[in-house]
PAZAPA-4460 file (N, C-alpha, C; in steps of 0.05 Angstrom, whole numbers, plus 32768, in hexadecimal, padded with zeros to 4 digits):
% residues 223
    n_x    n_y    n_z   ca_x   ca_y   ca_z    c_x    c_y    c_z   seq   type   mol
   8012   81C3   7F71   8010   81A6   7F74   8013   8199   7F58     1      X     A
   801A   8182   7F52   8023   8177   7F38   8006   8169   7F38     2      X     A
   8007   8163   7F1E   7FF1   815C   7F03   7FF4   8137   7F18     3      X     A
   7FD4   8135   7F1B   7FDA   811E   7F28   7FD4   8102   7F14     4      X     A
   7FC8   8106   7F01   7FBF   80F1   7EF3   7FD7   80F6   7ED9     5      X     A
   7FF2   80FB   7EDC   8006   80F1   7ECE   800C   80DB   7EBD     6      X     A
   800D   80D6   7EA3   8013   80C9   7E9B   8029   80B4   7EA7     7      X     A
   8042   80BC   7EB1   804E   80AA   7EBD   8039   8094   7ED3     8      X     A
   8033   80A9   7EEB   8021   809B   7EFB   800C   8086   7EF2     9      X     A
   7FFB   8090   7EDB   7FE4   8080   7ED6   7FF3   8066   7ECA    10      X     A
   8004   8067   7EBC   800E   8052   7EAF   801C   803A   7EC3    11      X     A
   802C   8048   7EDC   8031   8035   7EE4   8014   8032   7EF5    12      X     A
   8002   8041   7F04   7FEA   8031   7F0E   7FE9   8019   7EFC    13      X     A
   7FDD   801B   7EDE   7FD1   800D   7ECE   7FDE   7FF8   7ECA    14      X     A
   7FF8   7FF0   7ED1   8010   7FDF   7ECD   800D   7FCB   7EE8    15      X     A
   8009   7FD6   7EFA   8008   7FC6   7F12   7FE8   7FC2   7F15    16      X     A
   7FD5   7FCD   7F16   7FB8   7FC2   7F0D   7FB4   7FAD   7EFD    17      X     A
   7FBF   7FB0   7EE8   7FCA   7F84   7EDC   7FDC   7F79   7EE6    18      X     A
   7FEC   7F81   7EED   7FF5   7F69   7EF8   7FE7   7F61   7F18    19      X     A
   7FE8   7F69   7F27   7FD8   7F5E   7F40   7FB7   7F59   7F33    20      X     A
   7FA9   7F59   7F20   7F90   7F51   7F10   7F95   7F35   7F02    21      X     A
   7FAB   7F2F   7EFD   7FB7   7F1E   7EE3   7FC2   7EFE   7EFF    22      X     A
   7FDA   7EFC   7EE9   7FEA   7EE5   7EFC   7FE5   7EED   7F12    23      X     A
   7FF8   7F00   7F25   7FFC   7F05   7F42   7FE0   7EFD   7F4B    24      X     A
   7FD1   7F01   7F4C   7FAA   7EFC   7F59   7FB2   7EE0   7F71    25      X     A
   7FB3   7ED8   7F65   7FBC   7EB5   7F74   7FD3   7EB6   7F8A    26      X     A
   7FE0   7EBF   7F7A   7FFC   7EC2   7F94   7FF9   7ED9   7FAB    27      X     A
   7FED   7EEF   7FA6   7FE6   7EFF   7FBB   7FD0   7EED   7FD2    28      X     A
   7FBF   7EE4   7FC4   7FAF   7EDC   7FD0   7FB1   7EBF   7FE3    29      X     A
   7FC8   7EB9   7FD5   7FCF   7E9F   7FF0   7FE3   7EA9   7FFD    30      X     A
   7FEF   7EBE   7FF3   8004   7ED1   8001   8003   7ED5   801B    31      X     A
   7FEA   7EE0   8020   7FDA   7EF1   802A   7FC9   7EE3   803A    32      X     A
   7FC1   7EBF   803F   7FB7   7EB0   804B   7FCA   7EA9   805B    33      X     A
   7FBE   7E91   806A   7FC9   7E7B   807A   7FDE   7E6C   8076    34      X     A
   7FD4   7E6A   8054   7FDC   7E4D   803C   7FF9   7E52   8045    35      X     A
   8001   7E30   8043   8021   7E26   8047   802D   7E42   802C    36      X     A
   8045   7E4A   8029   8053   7E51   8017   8074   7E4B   8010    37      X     A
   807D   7E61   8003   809E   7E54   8002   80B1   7E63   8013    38      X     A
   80C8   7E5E   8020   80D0   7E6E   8034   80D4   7E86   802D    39      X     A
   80E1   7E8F   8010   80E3   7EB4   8008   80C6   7EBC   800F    40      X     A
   80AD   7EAB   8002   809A   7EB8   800D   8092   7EBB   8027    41      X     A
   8092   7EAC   8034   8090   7EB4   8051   809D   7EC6   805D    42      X     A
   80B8   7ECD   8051   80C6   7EE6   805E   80B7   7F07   805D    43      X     A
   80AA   7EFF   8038   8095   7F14   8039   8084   7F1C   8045    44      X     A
   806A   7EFB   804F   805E   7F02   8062   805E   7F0B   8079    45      X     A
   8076   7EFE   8083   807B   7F0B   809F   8082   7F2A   809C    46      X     A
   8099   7F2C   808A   809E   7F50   8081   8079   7F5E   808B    47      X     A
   8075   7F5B   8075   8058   7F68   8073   8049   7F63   8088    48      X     A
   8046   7F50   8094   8034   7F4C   80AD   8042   7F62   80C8    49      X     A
   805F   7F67   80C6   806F   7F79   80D5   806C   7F95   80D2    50      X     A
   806A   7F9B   80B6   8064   7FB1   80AA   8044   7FBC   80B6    51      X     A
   8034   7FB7   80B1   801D   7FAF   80B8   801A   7FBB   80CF    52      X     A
   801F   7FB3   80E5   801C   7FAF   8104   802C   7FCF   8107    53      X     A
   803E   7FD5   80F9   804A   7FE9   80FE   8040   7FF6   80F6    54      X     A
   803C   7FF8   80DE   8023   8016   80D2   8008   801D   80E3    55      X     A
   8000   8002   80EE   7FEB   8004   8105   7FED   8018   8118    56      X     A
   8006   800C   812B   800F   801C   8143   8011   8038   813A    57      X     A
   8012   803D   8122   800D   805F   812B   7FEF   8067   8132    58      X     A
   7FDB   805D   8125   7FC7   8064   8130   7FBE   805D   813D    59      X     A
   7FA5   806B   8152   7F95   8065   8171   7F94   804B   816D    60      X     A
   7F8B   8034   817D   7F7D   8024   818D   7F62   801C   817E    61      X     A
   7F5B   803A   8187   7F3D   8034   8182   7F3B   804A   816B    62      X     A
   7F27   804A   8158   7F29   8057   813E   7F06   805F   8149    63      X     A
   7F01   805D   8156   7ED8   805E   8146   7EE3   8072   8148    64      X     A
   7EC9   8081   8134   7EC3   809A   8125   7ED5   809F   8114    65      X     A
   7EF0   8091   8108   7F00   809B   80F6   7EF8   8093   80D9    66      X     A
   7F02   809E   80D0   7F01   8095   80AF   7F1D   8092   80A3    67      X     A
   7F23   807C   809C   7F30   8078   8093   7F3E   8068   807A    68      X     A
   7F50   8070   806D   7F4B   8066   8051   7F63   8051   8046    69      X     A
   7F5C   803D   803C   7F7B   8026   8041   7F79   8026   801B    70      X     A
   7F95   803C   8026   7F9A   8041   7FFE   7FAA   8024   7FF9    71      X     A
   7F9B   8011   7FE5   7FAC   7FFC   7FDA   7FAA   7FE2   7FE6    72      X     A
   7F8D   7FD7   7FF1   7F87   7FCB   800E   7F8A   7FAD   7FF9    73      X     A
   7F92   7FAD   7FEE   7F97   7F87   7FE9   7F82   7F75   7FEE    74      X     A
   7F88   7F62   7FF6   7F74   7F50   8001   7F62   7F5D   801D    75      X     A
   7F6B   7F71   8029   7F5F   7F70   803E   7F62   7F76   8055    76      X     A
   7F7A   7F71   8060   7F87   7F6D   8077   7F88   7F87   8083    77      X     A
   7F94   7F99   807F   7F96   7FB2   8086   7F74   7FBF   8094    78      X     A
   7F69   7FBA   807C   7F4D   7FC7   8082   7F3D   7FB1   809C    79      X     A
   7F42   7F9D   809A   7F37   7F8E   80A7   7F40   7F95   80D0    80      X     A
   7F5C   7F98   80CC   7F68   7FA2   80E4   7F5F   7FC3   80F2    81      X     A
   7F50   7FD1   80D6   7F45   7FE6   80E5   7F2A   7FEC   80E2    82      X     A
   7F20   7FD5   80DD   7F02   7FDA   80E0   7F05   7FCB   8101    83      X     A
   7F0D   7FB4   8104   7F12   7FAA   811E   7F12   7FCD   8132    84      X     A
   7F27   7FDB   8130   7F2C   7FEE   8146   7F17   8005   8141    85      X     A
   7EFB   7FF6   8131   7EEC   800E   812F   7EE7   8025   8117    86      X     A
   7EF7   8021   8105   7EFD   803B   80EE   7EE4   803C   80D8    87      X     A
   7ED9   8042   80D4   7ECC   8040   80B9   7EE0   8046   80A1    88      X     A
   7EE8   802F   8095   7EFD   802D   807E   7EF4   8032   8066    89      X     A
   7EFF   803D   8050   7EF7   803F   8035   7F11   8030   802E    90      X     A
   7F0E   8008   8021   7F29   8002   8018   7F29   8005   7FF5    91      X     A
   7F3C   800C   7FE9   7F3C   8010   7FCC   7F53   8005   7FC7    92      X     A
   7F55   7FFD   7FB0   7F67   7FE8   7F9C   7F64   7FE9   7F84    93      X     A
   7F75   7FED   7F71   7F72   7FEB   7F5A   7F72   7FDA   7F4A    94      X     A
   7F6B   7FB7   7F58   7F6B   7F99   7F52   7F57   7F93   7F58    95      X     A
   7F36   7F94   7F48   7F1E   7F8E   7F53   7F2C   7F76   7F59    96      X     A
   7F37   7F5F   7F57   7F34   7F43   7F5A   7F47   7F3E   7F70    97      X     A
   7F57   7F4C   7F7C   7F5A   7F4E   7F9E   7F45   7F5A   7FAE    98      X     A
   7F32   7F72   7FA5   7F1F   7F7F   7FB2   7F0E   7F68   7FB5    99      X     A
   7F0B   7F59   7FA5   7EF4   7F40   7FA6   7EFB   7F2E   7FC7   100      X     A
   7F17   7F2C   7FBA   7F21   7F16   7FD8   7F1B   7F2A   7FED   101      X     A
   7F27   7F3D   7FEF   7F27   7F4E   800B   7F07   7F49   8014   102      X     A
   7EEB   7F51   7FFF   7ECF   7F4D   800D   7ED3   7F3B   8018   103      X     A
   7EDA   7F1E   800F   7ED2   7F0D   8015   7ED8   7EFD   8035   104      X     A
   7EF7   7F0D   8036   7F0A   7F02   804F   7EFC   7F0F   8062   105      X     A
   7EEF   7F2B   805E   7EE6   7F3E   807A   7ED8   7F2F   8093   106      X     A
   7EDB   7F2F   80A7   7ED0   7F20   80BA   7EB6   7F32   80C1   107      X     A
   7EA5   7F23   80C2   7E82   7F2F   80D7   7E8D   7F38   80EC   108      X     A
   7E78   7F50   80ED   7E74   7F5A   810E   7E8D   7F67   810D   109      X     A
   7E99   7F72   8101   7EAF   7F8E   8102   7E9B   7FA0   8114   110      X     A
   7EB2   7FB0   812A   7EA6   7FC6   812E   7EA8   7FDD   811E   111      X     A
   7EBB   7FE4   810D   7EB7   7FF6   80F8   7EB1   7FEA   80D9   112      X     A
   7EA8   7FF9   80C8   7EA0   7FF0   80AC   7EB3   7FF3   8095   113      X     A
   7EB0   7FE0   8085   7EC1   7FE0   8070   7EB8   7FE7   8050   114      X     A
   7EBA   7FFB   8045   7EAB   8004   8029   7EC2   7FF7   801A   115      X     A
   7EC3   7FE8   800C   7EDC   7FDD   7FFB   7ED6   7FE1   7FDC   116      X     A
   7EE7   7FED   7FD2   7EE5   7FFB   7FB0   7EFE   7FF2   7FA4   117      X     A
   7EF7   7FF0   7F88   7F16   7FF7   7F75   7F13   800A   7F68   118      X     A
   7F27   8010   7F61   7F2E   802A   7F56   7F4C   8037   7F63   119      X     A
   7F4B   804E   7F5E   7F62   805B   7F61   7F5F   806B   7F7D   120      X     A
   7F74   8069   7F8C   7F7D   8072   7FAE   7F7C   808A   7FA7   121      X     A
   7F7E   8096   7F94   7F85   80B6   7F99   7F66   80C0   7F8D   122      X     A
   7F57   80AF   7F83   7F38   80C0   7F76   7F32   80D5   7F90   123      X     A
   7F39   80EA   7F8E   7F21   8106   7F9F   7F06   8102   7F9F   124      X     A
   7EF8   80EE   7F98   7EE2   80D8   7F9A   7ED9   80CC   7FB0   125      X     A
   7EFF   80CC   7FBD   7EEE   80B7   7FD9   7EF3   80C5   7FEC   126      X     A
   7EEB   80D9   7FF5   7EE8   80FA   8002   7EFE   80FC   8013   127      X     A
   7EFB   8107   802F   7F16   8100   803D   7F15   80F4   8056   128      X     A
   7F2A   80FB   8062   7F33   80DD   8077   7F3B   80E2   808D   129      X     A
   7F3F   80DA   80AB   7F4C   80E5   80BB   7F64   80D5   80B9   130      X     A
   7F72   80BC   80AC   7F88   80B0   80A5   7F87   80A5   808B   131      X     A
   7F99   80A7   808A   7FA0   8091   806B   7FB3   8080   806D   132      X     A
   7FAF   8064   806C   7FCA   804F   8068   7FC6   803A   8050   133      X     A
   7FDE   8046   804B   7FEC   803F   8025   8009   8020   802F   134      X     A
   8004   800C   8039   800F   8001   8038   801C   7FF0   8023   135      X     A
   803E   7FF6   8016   804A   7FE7   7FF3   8037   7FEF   7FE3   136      X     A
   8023   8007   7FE2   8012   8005   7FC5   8020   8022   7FBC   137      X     A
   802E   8031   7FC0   8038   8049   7FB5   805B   8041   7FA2   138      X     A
   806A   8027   7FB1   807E   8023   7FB0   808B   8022   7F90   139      X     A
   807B   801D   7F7C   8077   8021   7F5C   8083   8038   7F54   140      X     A
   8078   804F   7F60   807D   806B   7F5A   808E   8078   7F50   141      X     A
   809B   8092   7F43   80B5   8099   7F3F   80AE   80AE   7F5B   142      X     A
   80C9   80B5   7F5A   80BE   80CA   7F74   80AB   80EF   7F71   143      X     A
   80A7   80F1   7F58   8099   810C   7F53   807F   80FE   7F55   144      X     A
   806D   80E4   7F4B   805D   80D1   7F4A   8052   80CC   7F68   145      X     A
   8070   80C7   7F79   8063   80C1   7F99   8061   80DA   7FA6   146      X     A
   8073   80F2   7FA1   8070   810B   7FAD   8050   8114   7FA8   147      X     A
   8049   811B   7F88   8031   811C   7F8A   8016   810D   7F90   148      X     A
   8018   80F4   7F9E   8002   80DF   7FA4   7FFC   80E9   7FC1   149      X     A
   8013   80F2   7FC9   801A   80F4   7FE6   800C   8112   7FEB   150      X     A
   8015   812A   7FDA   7FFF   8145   7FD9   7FED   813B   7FDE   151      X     A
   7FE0   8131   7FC7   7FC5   8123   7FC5   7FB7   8117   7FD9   152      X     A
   7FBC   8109   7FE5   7FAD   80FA   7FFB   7FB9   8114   8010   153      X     A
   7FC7   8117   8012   7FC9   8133   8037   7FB8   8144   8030   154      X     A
   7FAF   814B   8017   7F91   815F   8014   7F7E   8154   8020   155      X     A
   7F7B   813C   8020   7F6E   812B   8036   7F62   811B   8042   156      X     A
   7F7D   8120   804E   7F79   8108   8061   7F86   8124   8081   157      X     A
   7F8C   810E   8098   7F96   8120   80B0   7FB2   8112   80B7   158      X     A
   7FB7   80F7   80AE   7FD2   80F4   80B3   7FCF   80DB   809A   159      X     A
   7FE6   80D3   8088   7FEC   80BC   8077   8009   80B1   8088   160      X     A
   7FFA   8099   8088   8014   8082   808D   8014   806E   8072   161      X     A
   8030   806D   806A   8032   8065   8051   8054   8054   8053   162      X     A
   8059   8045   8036   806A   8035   8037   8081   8044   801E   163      X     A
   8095   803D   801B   80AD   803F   8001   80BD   8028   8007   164      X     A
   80C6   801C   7FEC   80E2   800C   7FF7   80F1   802A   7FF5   165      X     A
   8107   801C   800B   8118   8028   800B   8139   8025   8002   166      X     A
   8148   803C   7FF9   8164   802E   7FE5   8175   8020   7FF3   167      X     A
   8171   800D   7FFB   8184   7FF8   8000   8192   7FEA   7FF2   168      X     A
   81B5   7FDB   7FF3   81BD   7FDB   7FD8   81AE   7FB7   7FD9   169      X     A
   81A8   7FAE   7FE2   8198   7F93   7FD4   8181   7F9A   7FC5   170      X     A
   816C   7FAE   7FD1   8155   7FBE   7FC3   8163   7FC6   7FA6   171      X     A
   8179   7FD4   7FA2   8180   7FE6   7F8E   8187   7FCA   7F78   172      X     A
   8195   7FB9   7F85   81A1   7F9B   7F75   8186   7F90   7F70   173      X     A
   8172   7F90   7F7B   815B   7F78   7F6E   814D   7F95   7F5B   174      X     A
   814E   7FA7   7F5E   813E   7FC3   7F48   814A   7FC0   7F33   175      X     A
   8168   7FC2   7F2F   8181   7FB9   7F11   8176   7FA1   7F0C   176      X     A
   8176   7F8A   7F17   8176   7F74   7F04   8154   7F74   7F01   177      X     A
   813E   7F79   7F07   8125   7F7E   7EFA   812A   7F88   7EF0   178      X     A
   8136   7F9B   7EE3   8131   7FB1   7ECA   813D   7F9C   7EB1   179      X     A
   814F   7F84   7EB8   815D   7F78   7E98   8145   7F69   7E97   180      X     A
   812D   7F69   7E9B   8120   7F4F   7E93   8111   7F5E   7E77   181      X     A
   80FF   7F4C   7E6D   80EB   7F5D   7E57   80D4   7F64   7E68   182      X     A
   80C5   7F77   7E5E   80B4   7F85   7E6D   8099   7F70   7E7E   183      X     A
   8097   7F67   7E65   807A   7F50   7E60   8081   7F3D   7E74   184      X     A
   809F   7F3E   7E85   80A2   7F21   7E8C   80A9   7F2E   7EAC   185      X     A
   809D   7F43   7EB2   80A2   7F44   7ED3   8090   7F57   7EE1   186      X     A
   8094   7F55   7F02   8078   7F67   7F08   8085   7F80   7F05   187      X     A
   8072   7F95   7F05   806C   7FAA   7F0B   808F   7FB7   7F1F   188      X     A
   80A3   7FC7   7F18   80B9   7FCC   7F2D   80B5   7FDE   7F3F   189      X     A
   80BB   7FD6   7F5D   80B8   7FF8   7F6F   80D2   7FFE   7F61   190      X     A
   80D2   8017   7F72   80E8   802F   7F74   80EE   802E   7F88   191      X     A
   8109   8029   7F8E   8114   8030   7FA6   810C   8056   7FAB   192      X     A
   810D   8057   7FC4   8116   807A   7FC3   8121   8077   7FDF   193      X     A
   812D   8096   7FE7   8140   809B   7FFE   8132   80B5   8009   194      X     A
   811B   80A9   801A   8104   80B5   802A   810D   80D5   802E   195      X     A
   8121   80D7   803A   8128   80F7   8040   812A   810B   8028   196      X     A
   812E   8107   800B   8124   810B   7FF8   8104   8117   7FE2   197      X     A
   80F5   810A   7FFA   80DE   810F   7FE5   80D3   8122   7FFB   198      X     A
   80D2   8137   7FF2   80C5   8151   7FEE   80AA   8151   7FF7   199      X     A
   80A6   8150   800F   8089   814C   801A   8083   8157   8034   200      X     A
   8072   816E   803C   8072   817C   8051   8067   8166   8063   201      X     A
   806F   8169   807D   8067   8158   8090   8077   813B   8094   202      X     A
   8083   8134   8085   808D   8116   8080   80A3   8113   8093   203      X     A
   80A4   80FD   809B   80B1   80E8   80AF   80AF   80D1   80B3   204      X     A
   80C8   80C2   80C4   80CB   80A8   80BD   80C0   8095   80D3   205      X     A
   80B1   808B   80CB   80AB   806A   80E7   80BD   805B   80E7   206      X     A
   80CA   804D   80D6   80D4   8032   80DD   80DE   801E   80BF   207      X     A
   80EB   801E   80C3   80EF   7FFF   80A7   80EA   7FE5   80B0   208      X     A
   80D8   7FC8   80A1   80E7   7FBB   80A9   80EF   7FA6   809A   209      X     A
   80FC   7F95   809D   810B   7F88   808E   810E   7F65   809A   210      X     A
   80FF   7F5A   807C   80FF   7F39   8087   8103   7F29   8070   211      X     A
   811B   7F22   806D   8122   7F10   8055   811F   7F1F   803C   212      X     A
   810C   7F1C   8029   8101   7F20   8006   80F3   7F3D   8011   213      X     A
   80EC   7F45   8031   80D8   7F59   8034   80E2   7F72   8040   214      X     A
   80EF   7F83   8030   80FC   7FA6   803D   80E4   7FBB   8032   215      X     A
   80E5   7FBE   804E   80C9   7FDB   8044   80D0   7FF0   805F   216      X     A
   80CB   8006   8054   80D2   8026   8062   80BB   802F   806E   217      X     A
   80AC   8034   8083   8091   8044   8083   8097   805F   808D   218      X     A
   8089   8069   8087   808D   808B   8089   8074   8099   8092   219      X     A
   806B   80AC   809F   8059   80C0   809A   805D   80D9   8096   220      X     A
   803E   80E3   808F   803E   8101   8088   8021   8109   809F   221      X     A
   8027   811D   80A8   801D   8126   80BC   801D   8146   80B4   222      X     A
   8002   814B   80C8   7FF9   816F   80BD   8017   817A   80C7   223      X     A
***
């Protein structure tokens, strides 16, 4: 298994931990509300609200008794949809100042519980899982970076449902022209990758979907 706390890896963690800490804080967070926005953004929301629902449907209905761990839980949403079906969630983020919003959004009277932490998705700290869903928080990665995150959590967890962009040539055209900017002056870049590619026992595909500004791939890995 590869060296998981990599220099490449940690750096881009640490890269996207300011920026979703920094400026982004605000815009996720009305992102991610009700609040009126601008139409590219709304295409995201909806993307992601699609994405979402789909990474759901792979798991039960009903979750009691599961544990489950929402690698990269943002504001909330994710974890909030499976404490609803019952799960006892562990959500982690590496943006205490989205972990803040997510407490705050959680609705009373869940039937399952929500332990919400920051820190790092892959700490062997937060024991194991009978699922793991990594919704856009791996997409940063190079692919030896996501291959090994992905070891990492199937040690365990019992099934990961997870996200990548995928190489699309508009994906590949907005990846080129982020790279001419100066560093200081943009977020954090995914990586496209071409899912059949990364080297991962168990892996297969759910679904893409695709809404305006919002292309995302979900995949799992299964025993």
């Amino acid at each position: 298994m590869r060296e998981l706390a990599s220099p490449s890896y940690a750096g881009t963690r640490d890269r996207v931990a300011g920026y979703f800490d920094g400026t982004a804080t605000r815009v996720w967070e009305r992102l991610t509300s009700d609040a009126p926005v601008s139409r590219i953004r709304q295409t995201v929301r909806e993307g992601r609200d699609a994405m979402r629902a789909q990474m759901l449907a792979q798991l039960p209905v009903d979750l009691s008794g599961a544990r489950v761990l929402d690698a990269g839980c943002g504001t909330g949403a994710m974890a909030t949809e499976l404490a609803a079906r019952g799960a006892e969630v562990v959500a982690v983020d590496i943006s205490p100042k989205l972990v803040d919003i997510a407490r705050v959004r959680l609705p009373e009277g869940m039937p399952g519980r929500v332990d919400f932490r920051a820190g790092d998705m892959l700490d062997a700290g937060l024991g194991r899982f009978d699922a793991v869903m990594a919704m856009d928080s791996l997409i940063y990665y190079t692919r030896p970076d996501l291959e090994a995150a992905l070891q990492s959590l199937s040690a365990r967890a019992g099934r990961i449902v997870f996200t990548v962009a995928p190489r699309t040539p508009l994906l590949m055209a907005m990846w080129q022209a982020g790279r001419l900017f100066p560093r200081a002056d943009r977020s954090p870049v995914m990586i496209p990758h071409d899912w059949r590619r990364l080297q991962v026992a168990g892996l297969g595909r759910v679904g893409r979907i695709s809404r305006g500004f919002y292309i995302s791939e979900c995949l799992e890995v299964q025993p």
